[in-house]
VOBA-1610 file (N, C-alpha, C; in pm, whole numbers, padded with zeros to 5 digits, always signed):
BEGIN
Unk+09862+00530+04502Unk+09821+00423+04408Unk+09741+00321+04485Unk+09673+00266+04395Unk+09567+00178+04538Unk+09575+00053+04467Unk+09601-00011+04608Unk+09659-00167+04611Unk+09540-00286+04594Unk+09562-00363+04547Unk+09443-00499+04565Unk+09370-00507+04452Unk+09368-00609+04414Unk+09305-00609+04297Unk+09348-00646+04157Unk+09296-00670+04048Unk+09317-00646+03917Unk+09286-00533+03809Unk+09391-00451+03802Unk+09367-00326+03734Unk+09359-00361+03579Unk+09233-00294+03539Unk+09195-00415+03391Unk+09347-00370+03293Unk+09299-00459+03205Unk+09385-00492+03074Unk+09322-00407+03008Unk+09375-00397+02883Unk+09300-00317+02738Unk+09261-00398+02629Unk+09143-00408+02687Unk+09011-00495+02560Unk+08948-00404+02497Unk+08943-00436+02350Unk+08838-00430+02258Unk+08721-00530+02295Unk+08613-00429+02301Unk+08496-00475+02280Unk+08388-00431+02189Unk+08346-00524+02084Unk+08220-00517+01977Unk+08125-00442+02051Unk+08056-00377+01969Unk+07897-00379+01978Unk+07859-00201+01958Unk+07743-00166+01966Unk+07688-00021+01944Unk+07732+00082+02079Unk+07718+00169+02078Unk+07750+00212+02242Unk+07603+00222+02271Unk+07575+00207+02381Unk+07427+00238+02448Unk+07416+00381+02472Unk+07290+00422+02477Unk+07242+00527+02456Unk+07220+00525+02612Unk+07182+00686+02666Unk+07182+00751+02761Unk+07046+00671+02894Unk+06923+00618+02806Unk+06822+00521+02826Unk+06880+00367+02909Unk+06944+00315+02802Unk+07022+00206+02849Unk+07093+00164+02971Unk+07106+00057+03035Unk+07217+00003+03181Unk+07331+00109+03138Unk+07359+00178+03273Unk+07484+00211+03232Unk+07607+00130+03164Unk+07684+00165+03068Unk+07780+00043+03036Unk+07914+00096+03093Unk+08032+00000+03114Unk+08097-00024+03162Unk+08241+00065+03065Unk+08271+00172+03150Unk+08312+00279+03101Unk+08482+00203+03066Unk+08484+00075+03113Unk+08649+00046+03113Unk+08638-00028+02959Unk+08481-00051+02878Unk+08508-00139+02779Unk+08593-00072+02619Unk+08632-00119+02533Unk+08691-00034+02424Unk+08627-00077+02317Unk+08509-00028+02238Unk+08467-00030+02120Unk+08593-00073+02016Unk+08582-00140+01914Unk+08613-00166+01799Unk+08663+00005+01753Unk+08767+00012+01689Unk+08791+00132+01564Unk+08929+00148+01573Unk+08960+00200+01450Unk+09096+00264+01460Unk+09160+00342+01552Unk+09229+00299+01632Unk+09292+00373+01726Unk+09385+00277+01863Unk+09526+00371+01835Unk+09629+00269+01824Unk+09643+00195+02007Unk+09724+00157+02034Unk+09755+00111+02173Unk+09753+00194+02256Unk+09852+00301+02248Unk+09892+00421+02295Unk+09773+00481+02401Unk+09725+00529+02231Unk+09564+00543+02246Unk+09468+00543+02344Unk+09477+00398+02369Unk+09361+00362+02430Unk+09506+00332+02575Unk+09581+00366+02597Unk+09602+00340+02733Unk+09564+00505+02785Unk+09613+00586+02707Unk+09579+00748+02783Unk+09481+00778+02778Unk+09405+00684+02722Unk+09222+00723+02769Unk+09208+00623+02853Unk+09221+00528+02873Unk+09164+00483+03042Unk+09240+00505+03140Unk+09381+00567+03148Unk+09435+00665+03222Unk+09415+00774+03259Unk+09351+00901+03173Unk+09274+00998+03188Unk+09136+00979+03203Unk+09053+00880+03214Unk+08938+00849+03253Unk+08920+00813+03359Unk+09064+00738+03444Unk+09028+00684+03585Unk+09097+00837+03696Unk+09181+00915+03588Unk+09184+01047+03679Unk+09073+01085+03673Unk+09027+01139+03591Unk+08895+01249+03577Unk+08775+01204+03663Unk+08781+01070+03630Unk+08642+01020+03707Unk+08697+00995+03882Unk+08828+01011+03941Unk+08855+01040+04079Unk+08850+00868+04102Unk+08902+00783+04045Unk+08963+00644+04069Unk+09057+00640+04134Unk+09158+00759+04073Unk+09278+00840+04122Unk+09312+00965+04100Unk+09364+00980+04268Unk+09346+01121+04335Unk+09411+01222+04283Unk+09396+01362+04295Unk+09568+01401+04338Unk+09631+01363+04431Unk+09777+01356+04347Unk+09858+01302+04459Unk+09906+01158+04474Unk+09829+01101+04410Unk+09844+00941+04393Unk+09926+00946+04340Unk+10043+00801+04348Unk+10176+00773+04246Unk+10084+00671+04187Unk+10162+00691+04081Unk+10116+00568+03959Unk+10233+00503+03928Unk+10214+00420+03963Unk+10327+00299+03958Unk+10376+00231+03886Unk+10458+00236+03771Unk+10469+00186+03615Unk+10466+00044+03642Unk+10531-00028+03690Unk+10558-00157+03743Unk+10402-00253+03741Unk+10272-00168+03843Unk+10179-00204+03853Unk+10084-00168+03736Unk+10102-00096+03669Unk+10031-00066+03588Unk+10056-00151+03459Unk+10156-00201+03444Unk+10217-00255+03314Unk+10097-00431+03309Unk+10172-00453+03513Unk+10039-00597+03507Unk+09953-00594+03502Unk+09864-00487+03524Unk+09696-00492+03529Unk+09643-00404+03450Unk+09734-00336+03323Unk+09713-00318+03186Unk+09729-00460+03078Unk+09838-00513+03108Unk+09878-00623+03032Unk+09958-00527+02908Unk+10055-00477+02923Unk+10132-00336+02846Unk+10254-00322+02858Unk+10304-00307+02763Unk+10442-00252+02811Unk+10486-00198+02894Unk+10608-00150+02925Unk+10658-00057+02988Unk+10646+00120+02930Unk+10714+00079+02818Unk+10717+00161+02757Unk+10590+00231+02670Unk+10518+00157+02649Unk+10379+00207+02644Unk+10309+00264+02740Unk+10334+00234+02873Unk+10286+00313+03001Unk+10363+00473+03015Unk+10505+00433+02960Unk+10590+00575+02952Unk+10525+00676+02876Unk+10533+00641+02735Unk+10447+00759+02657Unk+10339+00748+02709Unk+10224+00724+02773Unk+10108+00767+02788Unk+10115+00860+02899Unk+10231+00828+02993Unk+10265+00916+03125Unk+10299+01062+03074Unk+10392+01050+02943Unk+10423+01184+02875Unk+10300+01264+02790Unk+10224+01185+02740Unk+10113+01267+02697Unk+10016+01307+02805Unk+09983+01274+02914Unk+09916+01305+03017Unk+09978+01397+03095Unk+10137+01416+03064Unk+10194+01523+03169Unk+10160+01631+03064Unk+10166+01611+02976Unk+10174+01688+02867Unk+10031+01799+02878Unk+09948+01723+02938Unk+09764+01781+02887Unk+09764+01836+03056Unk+09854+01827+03140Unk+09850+01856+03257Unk+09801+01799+03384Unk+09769+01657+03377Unk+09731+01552+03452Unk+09812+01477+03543Unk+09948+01436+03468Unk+10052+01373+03549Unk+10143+01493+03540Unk+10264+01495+03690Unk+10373+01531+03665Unk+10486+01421+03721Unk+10568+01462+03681Unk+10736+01366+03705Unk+10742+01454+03894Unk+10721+01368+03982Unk+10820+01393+04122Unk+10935+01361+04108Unk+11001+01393+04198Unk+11202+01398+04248Unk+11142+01230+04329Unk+11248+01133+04295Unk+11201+01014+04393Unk+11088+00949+04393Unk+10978+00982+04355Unk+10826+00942+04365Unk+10795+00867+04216Unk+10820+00994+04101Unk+10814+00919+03938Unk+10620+01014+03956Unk+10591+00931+03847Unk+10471+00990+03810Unk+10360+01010+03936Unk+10294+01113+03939Unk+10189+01075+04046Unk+10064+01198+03972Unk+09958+01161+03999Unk+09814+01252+03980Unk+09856+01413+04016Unk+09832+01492+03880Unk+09901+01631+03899Unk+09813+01716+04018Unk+09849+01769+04149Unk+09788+01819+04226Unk+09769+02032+04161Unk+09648+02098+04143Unk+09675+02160+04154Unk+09645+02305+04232Unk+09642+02424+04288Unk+09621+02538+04416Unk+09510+02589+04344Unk+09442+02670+04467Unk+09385+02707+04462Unk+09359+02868+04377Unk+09492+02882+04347Unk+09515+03026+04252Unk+09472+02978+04112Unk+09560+02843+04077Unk+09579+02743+03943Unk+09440+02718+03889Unk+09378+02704+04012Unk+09217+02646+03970Unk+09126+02720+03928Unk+09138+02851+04017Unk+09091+03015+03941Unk+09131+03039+03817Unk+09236+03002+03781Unk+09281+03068+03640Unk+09198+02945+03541Unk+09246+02825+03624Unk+09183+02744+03491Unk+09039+02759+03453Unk+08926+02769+03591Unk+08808+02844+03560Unk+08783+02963+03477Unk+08869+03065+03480Unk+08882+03182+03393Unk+08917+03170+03246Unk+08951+03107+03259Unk+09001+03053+03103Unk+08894+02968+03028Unk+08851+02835+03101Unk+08711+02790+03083Unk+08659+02853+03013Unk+08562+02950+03136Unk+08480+03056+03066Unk+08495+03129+02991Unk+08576+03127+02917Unk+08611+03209+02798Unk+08618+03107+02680Unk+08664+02996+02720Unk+08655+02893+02616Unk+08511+02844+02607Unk+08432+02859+02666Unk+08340+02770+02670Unk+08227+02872+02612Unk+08252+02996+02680Unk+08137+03073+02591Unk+08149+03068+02452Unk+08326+03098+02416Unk+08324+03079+02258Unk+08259+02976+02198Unk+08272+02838+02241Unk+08212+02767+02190Unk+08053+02806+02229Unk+08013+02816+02254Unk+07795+02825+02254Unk+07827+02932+02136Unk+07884+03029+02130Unk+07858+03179+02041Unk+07843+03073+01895Unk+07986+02967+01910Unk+08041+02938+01759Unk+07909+02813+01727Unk+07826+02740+01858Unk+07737+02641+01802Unk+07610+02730+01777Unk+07572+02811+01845Unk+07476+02921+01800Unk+07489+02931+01659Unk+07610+02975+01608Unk+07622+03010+01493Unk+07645+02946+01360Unk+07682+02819+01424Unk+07763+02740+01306Unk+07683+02560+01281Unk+07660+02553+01440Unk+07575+02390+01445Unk+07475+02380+01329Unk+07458+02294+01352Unk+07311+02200+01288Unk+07190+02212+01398Unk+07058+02179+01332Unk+06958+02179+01335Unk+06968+02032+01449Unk+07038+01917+01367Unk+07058+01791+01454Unk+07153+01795+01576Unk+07253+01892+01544Unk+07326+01883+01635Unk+07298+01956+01782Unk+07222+02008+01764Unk+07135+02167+01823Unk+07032+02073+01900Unk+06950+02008+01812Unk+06859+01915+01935Unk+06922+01765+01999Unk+07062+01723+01983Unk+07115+01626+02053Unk+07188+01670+02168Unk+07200+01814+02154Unk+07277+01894+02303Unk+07158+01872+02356Unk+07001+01919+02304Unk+06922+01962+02425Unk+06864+01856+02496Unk+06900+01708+02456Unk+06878+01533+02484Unk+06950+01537+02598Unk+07108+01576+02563Unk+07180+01561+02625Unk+07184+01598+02742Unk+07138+01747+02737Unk+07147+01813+02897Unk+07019+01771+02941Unk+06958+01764+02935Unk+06778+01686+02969Unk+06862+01514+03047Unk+06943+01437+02964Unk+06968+01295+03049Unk+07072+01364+03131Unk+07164+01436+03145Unk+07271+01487+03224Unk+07125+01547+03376Unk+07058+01611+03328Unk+06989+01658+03460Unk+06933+01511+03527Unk+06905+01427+03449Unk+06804+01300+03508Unk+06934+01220+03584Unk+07037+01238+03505Unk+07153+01178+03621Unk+07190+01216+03719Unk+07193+01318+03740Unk+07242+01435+03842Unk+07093+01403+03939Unk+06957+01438+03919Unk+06819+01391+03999Unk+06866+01253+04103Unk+06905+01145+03981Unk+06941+00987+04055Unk+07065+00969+04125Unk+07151+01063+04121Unk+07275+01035+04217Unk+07349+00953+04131Unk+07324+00906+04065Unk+07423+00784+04027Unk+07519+00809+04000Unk+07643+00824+04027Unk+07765+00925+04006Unk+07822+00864+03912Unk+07848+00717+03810Unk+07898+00652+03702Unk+07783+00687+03559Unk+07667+00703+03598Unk+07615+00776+03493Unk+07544+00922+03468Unk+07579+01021+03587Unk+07652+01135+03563Unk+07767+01164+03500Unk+07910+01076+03517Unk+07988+01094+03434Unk+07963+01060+03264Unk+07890+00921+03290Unk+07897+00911+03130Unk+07808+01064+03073Unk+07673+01046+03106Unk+07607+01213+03081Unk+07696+01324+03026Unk+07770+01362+03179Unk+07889+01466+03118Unk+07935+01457+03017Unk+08008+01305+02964Unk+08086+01350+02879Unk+08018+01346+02775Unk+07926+01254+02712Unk+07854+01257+02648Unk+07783+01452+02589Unk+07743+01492+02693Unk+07691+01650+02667Unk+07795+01735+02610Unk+07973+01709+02700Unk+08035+01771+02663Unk+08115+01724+02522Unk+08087+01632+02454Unk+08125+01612+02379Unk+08028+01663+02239Unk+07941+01638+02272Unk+07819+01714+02158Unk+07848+01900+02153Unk+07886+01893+02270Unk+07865+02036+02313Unk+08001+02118+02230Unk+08118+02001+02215Unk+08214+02056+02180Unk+08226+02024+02049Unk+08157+01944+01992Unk+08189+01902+01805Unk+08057+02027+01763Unk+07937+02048+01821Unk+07932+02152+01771Unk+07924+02286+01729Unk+08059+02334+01824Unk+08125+02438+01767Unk+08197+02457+01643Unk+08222+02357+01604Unk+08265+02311+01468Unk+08461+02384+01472Unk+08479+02367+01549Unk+08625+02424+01548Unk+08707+02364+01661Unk+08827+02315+01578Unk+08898+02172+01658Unk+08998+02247+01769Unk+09069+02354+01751Unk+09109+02441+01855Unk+09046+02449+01991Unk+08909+02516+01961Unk+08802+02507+02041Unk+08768+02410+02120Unk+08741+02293+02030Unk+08728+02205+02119Unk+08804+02161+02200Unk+08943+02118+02185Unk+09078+02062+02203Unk+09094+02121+02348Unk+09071+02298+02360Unk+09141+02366+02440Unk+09023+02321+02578Unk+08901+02290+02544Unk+08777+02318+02632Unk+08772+02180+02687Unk+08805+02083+02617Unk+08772+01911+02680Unk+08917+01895+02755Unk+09057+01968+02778Unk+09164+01948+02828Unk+09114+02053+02940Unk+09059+02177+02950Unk+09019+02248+03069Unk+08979+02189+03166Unk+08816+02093+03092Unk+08750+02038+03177Unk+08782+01917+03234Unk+08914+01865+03187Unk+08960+01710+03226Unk+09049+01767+03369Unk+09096+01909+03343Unk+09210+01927+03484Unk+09126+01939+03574Unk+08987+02003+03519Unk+08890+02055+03650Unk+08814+01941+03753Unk+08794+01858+03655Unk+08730+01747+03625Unk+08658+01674+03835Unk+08748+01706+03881Unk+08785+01607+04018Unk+08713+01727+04118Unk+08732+01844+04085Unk+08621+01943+04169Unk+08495+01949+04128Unk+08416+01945+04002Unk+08337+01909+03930Unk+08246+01822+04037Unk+08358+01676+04046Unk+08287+01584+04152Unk+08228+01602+04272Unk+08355+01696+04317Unk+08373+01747+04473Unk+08179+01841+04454Unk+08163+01915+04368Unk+08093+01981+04382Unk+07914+01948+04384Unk+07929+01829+04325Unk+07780+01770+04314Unk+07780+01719+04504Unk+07832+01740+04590Unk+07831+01715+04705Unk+07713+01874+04780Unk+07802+01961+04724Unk+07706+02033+04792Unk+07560+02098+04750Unk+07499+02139+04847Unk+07368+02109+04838Unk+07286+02224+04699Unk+07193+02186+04614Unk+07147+02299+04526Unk+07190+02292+04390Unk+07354+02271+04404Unk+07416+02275+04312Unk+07427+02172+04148Unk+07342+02086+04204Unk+07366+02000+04073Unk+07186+02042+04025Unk+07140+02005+04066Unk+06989+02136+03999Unk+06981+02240+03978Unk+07106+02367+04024Unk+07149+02524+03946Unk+07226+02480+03861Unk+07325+02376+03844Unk+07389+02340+03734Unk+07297+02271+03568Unk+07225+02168+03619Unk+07104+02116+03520Unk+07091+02222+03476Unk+07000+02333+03521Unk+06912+02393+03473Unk+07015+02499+03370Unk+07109+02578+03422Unk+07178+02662+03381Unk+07291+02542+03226Unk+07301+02449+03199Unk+07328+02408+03118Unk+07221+02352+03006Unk+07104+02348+03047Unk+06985+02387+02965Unk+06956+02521+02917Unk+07012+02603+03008Unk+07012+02737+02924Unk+07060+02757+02838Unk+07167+02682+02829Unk+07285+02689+02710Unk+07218+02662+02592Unk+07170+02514+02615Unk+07112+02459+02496Unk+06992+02537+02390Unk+06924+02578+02522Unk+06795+02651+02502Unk+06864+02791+02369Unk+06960+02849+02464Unk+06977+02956+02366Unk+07084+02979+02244Unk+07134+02870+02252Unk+07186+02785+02115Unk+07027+02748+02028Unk+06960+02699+02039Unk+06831+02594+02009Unk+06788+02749+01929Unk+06822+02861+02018Unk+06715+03000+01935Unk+06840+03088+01893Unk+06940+03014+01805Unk+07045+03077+01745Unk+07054+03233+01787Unk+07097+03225+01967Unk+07126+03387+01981Unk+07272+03352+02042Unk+07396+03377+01953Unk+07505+03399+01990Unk+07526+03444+02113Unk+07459+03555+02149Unk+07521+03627+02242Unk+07465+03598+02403Unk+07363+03525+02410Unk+07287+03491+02517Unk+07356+03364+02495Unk+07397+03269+02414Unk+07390+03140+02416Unk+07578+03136+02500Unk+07656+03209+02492Unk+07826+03270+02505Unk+07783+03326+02695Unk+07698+03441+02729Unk+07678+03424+02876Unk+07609+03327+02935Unk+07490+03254+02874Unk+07482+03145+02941Unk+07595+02990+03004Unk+07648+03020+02895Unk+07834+02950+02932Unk+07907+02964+03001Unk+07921+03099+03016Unk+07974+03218+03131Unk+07932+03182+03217Unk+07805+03212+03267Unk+07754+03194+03382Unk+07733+03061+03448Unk+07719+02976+03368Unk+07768+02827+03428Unk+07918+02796+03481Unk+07980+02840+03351Unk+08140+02790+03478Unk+08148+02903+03610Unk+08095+03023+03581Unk+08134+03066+03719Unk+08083+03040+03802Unk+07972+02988+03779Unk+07930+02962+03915Unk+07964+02826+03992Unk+08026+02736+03867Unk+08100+02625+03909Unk+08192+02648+03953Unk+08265+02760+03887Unk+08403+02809+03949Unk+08410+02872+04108Unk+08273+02881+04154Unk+08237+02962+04298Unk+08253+02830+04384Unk+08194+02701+04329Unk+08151+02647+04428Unk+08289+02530+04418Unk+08401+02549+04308Unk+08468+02445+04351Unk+08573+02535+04414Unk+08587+02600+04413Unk+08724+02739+04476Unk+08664+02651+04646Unk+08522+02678+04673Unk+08481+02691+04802Unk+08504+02598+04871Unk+08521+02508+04765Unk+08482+02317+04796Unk+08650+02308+04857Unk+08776+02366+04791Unk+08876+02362+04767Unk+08943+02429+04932Unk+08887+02572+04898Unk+08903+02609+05064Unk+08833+02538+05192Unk+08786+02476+05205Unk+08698+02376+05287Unk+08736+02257+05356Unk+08823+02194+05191Unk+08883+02100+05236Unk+09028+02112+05298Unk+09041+02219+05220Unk+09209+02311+05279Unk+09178+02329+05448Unk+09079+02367+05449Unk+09038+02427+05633Unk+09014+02304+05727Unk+09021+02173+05640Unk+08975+02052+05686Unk+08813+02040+05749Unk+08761+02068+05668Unk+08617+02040+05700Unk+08541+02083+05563Unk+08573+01975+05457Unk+08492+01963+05318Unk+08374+01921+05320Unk+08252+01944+05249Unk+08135+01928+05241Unk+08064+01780+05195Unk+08119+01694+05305Unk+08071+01590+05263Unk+08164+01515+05301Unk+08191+01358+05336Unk+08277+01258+05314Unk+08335+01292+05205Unk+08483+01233+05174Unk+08534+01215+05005Unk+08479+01031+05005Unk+08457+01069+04860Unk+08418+00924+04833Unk+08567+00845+04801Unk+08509+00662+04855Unk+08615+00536+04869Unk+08677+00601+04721Unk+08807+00535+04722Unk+08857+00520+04618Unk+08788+00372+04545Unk+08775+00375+04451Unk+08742+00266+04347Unk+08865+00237+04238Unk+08868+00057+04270Unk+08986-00004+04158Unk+08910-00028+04058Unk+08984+00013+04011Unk+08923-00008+03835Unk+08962-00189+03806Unk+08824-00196+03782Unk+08771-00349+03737Unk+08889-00456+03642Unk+08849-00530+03642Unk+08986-00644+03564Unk+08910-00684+03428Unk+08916-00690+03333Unk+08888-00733+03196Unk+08986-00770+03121Unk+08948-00872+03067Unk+09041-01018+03010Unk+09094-00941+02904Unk+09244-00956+02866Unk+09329-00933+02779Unk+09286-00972+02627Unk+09292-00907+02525Unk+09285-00942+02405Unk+09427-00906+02306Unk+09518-00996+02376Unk+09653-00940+02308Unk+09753-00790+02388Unk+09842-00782+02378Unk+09924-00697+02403Unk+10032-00660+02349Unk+10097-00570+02388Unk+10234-00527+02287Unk+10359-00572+02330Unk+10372-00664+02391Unk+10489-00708+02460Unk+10573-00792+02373
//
């Protein structure tokens, strides 16, 4: 758990979301809408895992989290249970919650599975998307490559999710989606590891433009291996990234840990 600092509160904040063009915005803010406390604590909990704020392995500290959420206790509990739940946190003996670590066998399977989820979805947006929805993937992976070009590693993530979220509403099937955005949240932290080594985030661009591309020319079956062939080859290079760092000599520095920013309270459940 990393010390110092003010770990923000949970604010609502007004306004449009900015588009991919725009300053990056500040991934800790919370738009206006329906959606309860809970809610919004297991999404900036699963957002500061995924985005590697925190590690595997890190304890998460209910105590600290309660002050620099401005939250209950017990609101930190259920969000700990829905996150163990999606496979992110587990319960240690003595320790309590900490960032779910997982092997190098675990990570193969979850890649394998991926790719099977993920082709379904291109077969099902091939088949089922929109015309609109069909050219906001191909926006999408077009600003996802321009992020990945600039390094900027806070708007690469937004990119990602942004792509993967288009990518997953249109398959038009909530299973689908459900199973493919919880894959990519466990994977999420090698993902990172992997824009380190060299090639790889320009074979990635391009090969997730393929996707789009052959979604864009409604061919199911090209649009399902182009899917394929993207996670595996993600799946090559984070296995590698994984043994590397296991051998102690990973491809690259790991990047500082980053505290997640402090933003002023707008009420709490206490």
């Amino acid at each position: 758990m990393h010390g110092g600092g003010s770990l923000p509160r949970i604010v609502r904040q007004s306004g449009n979301p900015t588009s991919m063009n725009a300053p990056t915005r500040d991934w800790l803010k919370i738009d206006d809408g329906p959606v309860t406390l809970r809610a919004l604590i297991v999404q900036k909990l699963r957002m500061a895992i995924t985005r590697g704020h925190f590690s595997p392995g890190d304890r998460l500290i209910e105590r600290e989290l309660c002050e620099r959420l401005d939250v209950s206790r017990a609101s930190v509990r259920e969000a700990f249970r829905q996150l163990e739940a999606e496979g992110l946190v587990e319960v240690v003996t003595y320790r309590g919650p900490v960032v779910r670590t997982i092997s190098q066998q675990e990570a193969g399977e979850l890649y394998d599975l991926r790719a099977g989820v993920e082709a379904l979805c291109a077969r099902y947006f091939a088949e089922r998307g929109t015309d609109a929805e069909t050219l906001a993937l191909e926006r999408a992976a077009e600003a996802l490559g321009v992020a990945l070009r600039r390094g900027d590693r806070e708007r690469v993530f937004e990119a990602k999710s942004t792509y993967y979220e288009i990518f997953t509403d249109g398959c038009h099937s909530a299973s689908v989606k459900a199973t493919a955005m919880q894959l990519i949240a466990r994977l999420s932290y090698l993902w990172s590891t992997s824009l380190q080594v060299a090639g790889r985030a320009d074979q990635g661009s391009a090969e997730l433009k393929a996707v789009a591309g052959a979604i864009r020319q409604r061919d199911p079956a090209a649009a399902e291996e182009a899917a394929r062939t993207y996670v595996m080859h993600a799946r090559a290079t984070g296995l590698a990234a994984m043994a590397a760092q296991a051998a102690g000599h990973a491809p690259g520095k790991k990047p500082a840990r980053r505290h997640l920013r402090a933003v002023e309270a707008k009420g709490s459940d206490r």
